[in-house]
Each structure stands twice: as structure tokens, then as C-alpha cells.
C-alpha positions as CSV (number, residue, x, y, z in Angstrom):
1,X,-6.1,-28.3,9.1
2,X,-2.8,-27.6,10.5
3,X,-0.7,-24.3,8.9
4,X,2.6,-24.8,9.3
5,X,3.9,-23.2,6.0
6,X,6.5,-20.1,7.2
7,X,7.5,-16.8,4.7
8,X,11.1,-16.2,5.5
9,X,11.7,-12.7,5.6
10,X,14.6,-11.5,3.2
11,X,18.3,-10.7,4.2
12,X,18.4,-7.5,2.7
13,X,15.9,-4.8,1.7
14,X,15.3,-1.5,-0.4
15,X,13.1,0.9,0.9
16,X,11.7,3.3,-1.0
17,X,12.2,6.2,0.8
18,X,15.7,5.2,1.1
19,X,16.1,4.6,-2.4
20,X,14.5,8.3,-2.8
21,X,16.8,9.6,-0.8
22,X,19.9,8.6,-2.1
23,X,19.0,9.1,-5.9
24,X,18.3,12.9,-4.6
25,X,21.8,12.7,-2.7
26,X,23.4,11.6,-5.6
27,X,21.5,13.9,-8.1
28,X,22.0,17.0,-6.2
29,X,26.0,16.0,-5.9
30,X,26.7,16.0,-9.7
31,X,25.1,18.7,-10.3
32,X,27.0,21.0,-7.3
33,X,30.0,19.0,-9.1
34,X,29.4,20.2,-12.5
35,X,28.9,23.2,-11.5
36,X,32.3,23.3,-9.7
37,X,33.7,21.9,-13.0
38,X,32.7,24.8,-14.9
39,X,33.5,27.3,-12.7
40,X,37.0,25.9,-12.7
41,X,36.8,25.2,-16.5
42,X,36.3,29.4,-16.4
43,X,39.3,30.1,-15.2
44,X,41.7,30.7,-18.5
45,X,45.0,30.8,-16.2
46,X,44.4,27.5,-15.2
47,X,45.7,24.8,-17.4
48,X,43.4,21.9,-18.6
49,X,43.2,18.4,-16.9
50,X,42.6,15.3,-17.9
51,X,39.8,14.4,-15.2
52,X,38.2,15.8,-12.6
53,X,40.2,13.8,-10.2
54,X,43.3,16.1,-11.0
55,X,41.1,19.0,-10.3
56,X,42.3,19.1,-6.2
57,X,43.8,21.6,-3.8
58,X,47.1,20.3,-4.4
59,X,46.8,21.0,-8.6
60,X,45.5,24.6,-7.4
61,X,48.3,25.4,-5.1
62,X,51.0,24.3,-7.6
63,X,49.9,26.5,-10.5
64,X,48.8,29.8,-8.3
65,X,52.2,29.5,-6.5
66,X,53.7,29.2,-9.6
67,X,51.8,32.5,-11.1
68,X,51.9,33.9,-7.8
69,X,56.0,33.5,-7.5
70,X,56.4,34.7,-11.1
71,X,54.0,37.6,-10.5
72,X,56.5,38.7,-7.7
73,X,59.7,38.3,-9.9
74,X,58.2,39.9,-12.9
75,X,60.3,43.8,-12.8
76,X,58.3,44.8,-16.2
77,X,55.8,45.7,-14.0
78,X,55.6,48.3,-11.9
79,X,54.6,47.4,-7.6
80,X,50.8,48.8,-8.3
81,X,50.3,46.3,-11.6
82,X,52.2,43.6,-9.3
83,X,49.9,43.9,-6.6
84,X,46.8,44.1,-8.6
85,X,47.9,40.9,-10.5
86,X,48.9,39.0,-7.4
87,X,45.0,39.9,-6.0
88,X,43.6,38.2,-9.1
89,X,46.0,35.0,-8.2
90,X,45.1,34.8,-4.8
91,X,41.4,35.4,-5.7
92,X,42.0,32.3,-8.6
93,X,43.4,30.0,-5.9
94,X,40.1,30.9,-3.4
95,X,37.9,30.1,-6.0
96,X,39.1,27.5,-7.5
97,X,40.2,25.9,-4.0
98,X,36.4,26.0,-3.3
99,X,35.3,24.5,-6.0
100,X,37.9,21.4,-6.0
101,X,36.7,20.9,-2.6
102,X,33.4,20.2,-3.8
103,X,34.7,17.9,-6.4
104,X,36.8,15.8,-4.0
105,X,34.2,15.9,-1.7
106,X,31.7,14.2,-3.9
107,X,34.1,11.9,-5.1
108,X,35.4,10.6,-2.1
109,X,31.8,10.2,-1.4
110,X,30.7,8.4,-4.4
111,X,34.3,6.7,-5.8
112,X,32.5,4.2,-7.7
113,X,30.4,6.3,-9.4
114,X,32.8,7.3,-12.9
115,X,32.9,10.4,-14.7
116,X,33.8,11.7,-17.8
117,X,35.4,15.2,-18.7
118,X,35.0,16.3,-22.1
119,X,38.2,17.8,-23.0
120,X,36.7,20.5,-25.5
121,X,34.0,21.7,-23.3
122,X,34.3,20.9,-20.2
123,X,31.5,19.7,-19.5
124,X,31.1,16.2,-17.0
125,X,28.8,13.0,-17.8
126,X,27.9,9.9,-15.6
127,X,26.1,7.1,-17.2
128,X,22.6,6.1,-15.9
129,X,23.4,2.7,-15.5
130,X,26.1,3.6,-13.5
131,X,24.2,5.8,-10.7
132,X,21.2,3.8,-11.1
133,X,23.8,0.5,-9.6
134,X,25.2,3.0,-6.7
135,X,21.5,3.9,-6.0
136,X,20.6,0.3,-5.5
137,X,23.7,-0.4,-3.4
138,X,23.6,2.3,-1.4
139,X,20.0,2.0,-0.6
140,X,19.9,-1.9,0.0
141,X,20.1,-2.5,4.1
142,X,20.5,-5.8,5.8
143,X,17.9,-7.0,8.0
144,X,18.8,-7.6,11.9
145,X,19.1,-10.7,12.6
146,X,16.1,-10.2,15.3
147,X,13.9,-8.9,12.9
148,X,14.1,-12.8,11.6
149,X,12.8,-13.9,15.4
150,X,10.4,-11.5,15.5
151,X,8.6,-12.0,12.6
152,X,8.7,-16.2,13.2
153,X,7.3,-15.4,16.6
154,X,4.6,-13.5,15.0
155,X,4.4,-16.1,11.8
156,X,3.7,-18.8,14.7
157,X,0.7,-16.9,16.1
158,X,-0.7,-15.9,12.6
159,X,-0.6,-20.0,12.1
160,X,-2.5,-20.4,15.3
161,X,-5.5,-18.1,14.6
162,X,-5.7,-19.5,10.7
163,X,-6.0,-23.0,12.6
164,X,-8.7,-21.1,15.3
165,X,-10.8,-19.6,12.6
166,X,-11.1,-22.6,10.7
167,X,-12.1,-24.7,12.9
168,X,-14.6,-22.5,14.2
169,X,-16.3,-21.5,10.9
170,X,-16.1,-25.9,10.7
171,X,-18.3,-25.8,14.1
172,X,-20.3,-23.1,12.8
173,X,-19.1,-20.7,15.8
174,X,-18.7,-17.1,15.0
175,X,-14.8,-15.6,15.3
176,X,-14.2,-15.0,19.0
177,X,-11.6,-11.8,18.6
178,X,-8.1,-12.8,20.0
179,X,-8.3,-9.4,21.7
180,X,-11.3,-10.0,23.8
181,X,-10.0,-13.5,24.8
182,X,-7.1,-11.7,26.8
183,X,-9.5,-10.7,29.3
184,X,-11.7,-13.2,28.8
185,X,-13.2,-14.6,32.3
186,X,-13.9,-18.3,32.2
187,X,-17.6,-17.9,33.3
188,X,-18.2,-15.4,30.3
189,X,-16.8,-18.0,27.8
190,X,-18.3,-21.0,29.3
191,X,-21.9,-18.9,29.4
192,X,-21.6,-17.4,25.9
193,X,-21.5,-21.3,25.2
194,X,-24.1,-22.6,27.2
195,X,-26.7,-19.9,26.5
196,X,-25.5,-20.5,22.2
197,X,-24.5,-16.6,22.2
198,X,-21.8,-17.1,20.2
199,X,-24.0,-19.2,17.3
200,X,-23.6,-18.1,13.4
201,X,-27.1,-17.0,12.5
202,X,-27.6,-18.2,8.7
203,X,-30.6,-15.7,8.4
204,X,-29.1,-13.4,6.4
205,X,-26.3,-15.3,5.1
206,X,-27.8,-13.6,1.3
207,X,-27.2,-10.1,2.3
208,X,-23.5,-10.4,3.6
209,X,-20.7,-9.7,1.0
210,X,-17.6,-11.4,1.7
211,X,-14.9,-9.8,2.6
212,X,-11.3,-10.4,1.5
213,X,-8.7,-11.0,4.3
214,X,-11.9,-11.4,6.9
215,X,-11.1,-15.6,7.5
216,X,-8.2,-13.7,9.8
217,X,-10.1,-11.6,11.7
218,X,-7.9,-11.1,15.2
């Protein structure tokens, strides 16, 4: 019996240590993100926002420089209580700066993944679903188009041994290992033949327990 059936290897794959990988990525990002939301959700002299998109260095800068500016302009109080309010701006704007960064960072790193800001409390949500479908996409890799070669290649010789050991256990000849056939001298083979060496002996065909996968034995 010829085998001439092929397996066709996919176009894409998931491993699962990639797929591990980037659910940790991802994992590890929101929470360094919500984190970075709170912190900024902290800071009273910084108005609220609608997202956390609009949480960016550019939002920061506008409302310290604003502070900042009026800070400078305000003659109520005296140079000491200016310059101890204008260190609390400039330390707002570092934190905050910071923490944006991570935001935007993540974001620009994940933009399908969508968030949620609750306006009350601050606090950020991401549906399951949602980084559950980034996870699969991100982790999903296309398979070189020489892997296809290769494995045919190898499905051909696979085919070719199948066909070998069947037609041996048909002529009652035991397996004759691919590996020993490389070096294989034509006097060794023909004798093994002549002499019936290489004769299945039925003797104690009761004792041996078949072994699954065996009929390929290489």
C-alpha cells in the first residue's frame, strides 16, 4: 500500500509561550497604567478628564504653566510663599509628566485595546473579551513559507518508511532502522539476507505488548 495522504501545515500559529508572554505584557501594562491613573487622579490641582487619552504631557504642561504663571503674578503672596508654591507646581508637572508617559506609552502600544475611566473614582476598566482578542492577535505568527517545503520534504520520507515497514512486516522481515541503512555496506545487507539474520522469530510473539507509534520505527 502506497501512502500518499499529505497534512498541510497551517498558515498561522499560536504558541503557547508566546500567548503567555503577551497576556503577562499586557497584564503587567494596565496595571503600571492604573496605577499611573491614580497617581494622577491624586493630584487635586489637576482638573478631571474625560479619558485617559487626555491624560498626556501636553494636558500637563498647559495646566502647570497656567498655575505656574499665575503663581508668579500672584502679589498677595509674599516671594517665600511664591517660591514654595511654584516648588509644589513644578513637582506636580514631574509627577504627573511621569505618569502620563506611562499611560501614552501603553497606549500607543496597545491602541486597540479600549479603556474606560470612571469619572467618580477614577479608577480604569478593560473588558476581558477585549484583551483576550489582542492576546490572540498579537500572539498569532505566520509560518515561513519554507517551513511549508520543509515539512513536505519530511511528509515525503515519513510516506516512504510507512510503505518500507509495511511491506516488510508483509514479508515477515523485521524493521531494518533507516539509520543503520546510511552506512549500510552492500555485503552486510545481502548476508544478513542470505544467512535469514534479519527473520521475525514468532517464538514469543505471546510475550510482546504492542507498542503504539512502533509500525514507524526509523
Amino acid at each position: 500500500m502506497a501512502y500518499t495522504k499529505t497534512i498541510e501545515l497551517p498558515q498561522t500559529v499560536q504558541p503557547r509561550q508566546l500567548r503567555i508572554d503577551v497576556a503577562a505584557e499586557i497584564r503587567h501594562g494596565i496595571e503600571s497604567l492604573k496605577v499611573a491613573v491614580a497617581r494622577i487622579w491624586e493630584i487635586e490641582d489637576l482638573p478631571r478628564v474625560n479619558s485617559i487619552e487626555d491624560m498626556a504631557a501636553d494636558w500637563v504642561q498647559s495646566v502647570t504653566a497656567e498655575g505656574i504663571e499665575a503663581t508668579k503674578a500672584n502679589k498677595s503672596l509674599t516671594a517665600q510663599e511664591r517660591g514654595e508654591r511654584l516648588k509644589v507646581w513644578r513637582k506636580i508637572k514631574q509627577d504627573a509628566i511621569a505618569s502620563t508617559a506611562v499611560i501614552q506609552n501603553f497606549i500607543e502600544g496597545f491602541p486597540d485595546l479600549v479603556f474606560c475611566l470612571d469619572p467618580e473614582s477614577g479608577t480604569v476598566t478593560c473588558s476581558q473579551d477585549n484583551i483576550d482578542k489582542i492576546v490572540a492577535q498579537r500572539s498569532t505568527v505566520p509560518v515561513p513559507d519554507l517551513a511549508h517545503v520543509h515539512w513536505a520534504k519530511l511528509q515525503t520520507i515519513v510516506a516512504a518508511i510507512r510503505s518500507l515497514r509495511e511491506w516488510e512486516q508483509q514479508n515477515d522481515v523485521a524493521p531494518f532502522l533507516v539509520g543503520n541503512a546510511v552506512n549500510c555496506s552492500p555485503f552486510e545487507f545481502a548476508a544478513m539476507w542470505a544467512t535469514g539474520a534479519n527473520a521475525i522469530n514468532h517464538r514469543y510473539d505471546h510475550y510482546r505488548v504492542p507498542i503504539a507509534g512502533d509500525f514507524l520505527t526509523i
